[in-house]
N, C-alpha and C positions, 0 to 999 in steps of 0.2 A: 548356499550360494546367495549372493546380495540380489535384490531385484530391484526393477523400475518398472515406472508409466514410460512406455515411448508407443509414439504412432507413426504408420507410413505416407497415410493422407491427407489430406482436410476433408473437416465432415464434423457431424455429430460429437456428442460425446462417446458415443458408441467405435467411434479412432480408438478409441486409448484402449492398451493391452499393459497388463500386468506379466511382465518376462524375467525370466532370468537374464543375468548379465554377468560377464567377466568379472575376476576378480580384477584390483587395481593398485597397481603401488603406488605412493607418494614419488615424484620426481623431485630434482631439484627445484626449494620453493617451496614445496607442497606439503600439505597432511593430508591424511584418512581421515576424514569424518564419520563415525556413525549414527545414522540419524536419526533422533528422537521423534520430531514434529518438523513439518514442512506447511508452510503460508500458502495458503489459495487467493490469487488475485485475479481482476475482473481481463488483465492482461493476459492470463491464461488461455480462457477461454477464447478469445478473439483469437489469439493466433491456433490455437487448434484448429479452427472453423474456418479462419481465412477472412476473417473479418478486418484483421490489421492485417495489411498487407508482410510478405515475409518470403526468403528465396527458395524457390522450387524445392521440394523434398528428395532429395538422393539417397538419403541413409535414414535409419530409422531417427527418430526425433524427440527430445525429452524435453520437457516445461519447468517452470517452478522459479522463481529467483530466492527464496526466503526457505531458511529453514536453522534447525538447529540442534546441536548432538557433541560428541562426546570424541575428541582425536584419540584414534588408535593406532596410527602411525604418522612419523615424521621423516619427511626427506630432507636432503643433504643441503645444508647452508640455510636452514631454517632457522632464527632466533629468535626468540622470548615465546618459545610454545611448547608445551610437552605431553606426552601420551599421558592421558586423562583430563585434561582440559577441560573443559564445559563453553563453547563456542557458540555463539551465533553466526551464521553465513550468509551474504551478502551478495546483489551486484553478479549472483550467476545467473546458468540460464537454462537449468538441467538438475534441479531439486527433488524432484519426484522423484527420487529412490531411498534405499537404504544404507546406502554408503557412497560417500562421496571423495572426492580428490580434488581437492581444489587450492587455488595459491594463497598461501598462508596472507597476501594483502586483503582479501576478502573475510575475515574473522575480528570478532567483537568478543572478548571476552564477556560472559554469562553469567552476572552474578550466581553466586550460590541461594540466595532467598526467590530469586525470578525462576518460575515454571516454567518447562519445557515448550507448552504451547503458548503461553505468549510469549517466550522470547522469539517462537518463530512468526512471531504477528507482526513484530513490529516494522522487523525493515523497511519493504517500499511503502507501508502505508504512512508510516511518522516519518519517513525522510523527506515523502513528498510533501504535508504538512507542513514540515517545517520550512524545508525549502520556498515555499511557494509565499508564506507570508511572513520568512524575509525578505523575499525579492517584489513583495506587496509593499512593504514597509511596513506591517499592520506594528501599531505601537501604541502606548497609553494613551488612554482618549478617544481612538478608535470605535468607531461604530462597525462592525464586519456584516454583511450578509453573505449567508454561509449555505450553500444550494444544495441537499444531501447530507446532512448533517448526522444522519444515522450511523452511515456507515462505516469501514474502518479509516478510510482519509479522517471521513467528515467529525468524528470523533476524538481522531489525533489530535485536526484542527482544532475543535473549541477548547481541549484544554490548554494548548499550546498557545494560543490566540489570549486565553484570558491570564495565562502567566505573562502575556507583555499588555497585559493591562490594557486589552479592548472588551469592548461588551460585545456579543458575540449574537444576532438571531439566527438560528437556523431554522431551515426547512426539513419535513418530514412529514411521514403519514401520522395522523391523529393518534395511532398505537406506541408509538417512538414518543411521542412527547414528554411524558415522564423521564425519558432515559436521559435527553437532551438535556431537562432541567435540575438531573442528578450531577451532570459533567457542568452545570454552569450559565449554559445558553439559555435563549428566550425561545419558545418554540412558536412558527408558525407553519400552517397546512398550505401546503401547495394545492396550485389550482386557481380558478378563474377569481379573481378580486386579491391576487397575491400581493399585488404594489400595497393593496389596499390598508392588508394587514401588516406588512412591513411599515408602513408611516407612525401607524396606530402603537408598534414596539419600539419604534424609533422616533420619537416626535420629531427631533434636534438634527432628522437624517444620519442617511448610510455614507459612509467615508470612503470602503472598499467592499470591492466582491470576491469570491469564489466559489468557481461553478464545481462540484465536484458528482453534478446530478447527470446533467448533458442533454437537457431539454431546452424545446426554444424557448419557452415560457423564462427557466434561468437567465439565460443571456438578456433575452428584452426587460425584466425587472430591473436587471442589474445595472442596464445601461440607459433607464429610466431613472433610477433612484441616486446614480453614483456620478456627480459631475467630472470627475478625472474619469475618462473610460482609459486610461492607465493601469489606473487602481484597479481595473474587472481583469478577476483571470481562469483561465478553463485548465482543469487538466485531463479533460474528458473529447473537447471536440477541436484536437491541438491544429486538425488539419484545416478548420476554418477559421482560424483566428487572426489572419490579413483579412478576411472578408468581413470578417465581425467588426473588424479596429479593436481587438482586446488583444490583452497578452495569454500566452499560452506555454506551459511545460510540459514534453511527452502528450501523451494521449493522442499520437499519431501527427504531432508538430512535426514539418519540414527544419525544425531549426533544431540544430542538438541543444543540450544541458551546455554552460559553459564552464571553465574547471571551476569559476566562485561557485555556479549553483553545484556540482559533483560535490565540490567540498562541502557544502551545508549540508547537502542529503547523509554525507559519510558520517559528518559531525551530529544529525541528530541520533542515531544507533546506539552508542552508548550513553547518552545523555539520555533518552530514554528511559533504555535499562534500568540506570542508576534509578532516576526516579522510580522508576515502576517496582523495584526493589525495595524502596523504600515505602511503599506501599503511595508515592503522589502521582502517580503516573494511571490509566485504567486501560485495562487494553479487555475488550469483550469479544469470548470466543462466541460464533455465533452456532455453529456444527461442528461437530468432529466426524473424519472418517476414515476405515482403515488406508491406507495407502491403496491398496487394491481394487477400493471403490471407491478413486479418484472421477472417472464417468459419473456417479452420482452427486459427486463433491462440484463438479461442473455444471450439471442441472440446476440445482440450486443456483449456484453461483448466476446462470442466465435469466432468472429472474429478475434480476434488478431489484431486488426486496430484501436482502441482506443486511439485518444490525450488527454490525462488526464483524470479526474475522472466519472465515474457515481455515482449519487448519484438516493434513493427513498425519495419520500416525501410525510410521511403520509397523 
């Protein structure tokens, strides 16, 4: 029988049950996915818990947007996909299991040289990424400060950032610095005297920002050091970003995506891949865990300490 993560509550990570579930045909539209690796994002966890808001629970509840596996079934009026595929999936909102059904518009073809776990890393972290610093402008020349820089956004970010030809400082704990300066970036320590050290890596100043940390200290740097407060953007504290005067995508924004930013997000997935296929792309798993011990894959995850990605694996 296929199984999932679904919860009845909010609450803890201690919500999440490992159950069986129906089997599921493809509809019209649709394939069968089987699922190899499924993406752990920090959106997860918020809405299990009730921390992003989300409507009343009626029925049980599944999480996940990212993952990716192997079509073993196709429905009716499907074109250019066939049972054995190699898929990345996208843009859902119910990944936590081991087989999925979803509309054949939500798939990425998976190169053959990319790993199961990171092709399920990439989607919303590199869509946001990219998304965020086209709609930044960040472009050659660019000086970026980059708030979270460890992570899997913040990772995306610097390499994506220094392929359009900015110089990139990010923030991170003193252990991550090495990592930062492998992907590219200038690394500096968060914390009290932070403008400090940003001047000191940028003498010529900072051009743009993005917060992808979600502390005040980010936004006051950023809106200290970046004369366009334009150019500063959150995808972490979406829901104060009229009050800040910065821009903002998701991270609990009142304002949607519009279909240009949908389409940059959709267009970085395979561009990606590609690269990462090609070995120019890095995507760092940061844990693995069985799909089952999703509840400890959330644990983590609330830490806020996470160098790159979690993934589960059915």
């Amino acid at each position: 029988m296929p199984h999932a993560i679904e919860y009845d509550r909010l609450g803890g990570p201690e919500v999440l049950e490992y159950r069986e579930i129906p089997y599921e045909l493809p509809g019209p539209g649709e394939v069968l996915v089987e699922v190899r690796a499924v993406g752990v994002n920090p959106i997860d966890w918020k809405l299990r818990s009730g921390a992003r808001p989300s409507k009343p629970i009626t029925t049980p509840r599944r999480l996940g947007s990212d993952a990716a596996g192997v079509i073993v079934d196709v429905g009716e009026g499907v074109d250019g996909w066939a049972v054995g595929d190699e898929v990345i999936v996208a843009r859902i909102s119910n990944a936590y299991a081991t087989e999925l059904v979803v509309d054949a518009s939500k798939l990425t073809a998976k190169p053959a040289e990319l790993g199961w776990e990171a092709a399920a890393a990439i989607p919303v972290p590199v869509s946001t990424a990219y998304q965020v610093l086209a709609s930044l402008e960040v472009g050659d020349g660019d000086a970026l400060l980059l708030h979270g820089g460890s992570g899997a956004v913040g990772q995306a970010a610097i390499q994506l950032a220094r392929r359009r030809g900015a110089t990139v400082i990010a923030t991170a704990s003193e252990a991550n610095h090495d990592r930062l300066r492998e992907l590219g970036a200038i690394p500096v320590a968060y914390g009290p005297g932070l403008a400090d050290r940003v001047r000191a890596a940028a003498p010529e100043g900072v051009d743009v920002a993005l917060d992808a940390a979600g502390t005040d200290e980010a936004i006051e740097v950023s809106k200290e050091l970046v004369a366009d407060h334009h150019r500063i953007g959150t995808i972490v504290l979406g829901w104060r970003a009229a009050e800040l005067g910065i821009r903002a995508w998701s991270g609990g924004s009142p304002v949607p995506l519009t279909p240009e930013e949908s389409a940059l997000r959709a267009e970085a997935i395979p561009l990606a891949a590609r690269l990462a296929a090609r070995g120019e792309f890095e995507l760092e798993i940061a844990h693995r865990y069985p799909l089952a011990e999703a509840a400890e894959a959330h644990r983590q995850s609330e830490t806020g300490h996470v160098r790159g990605k979690i993934v589960l694996l059915p």
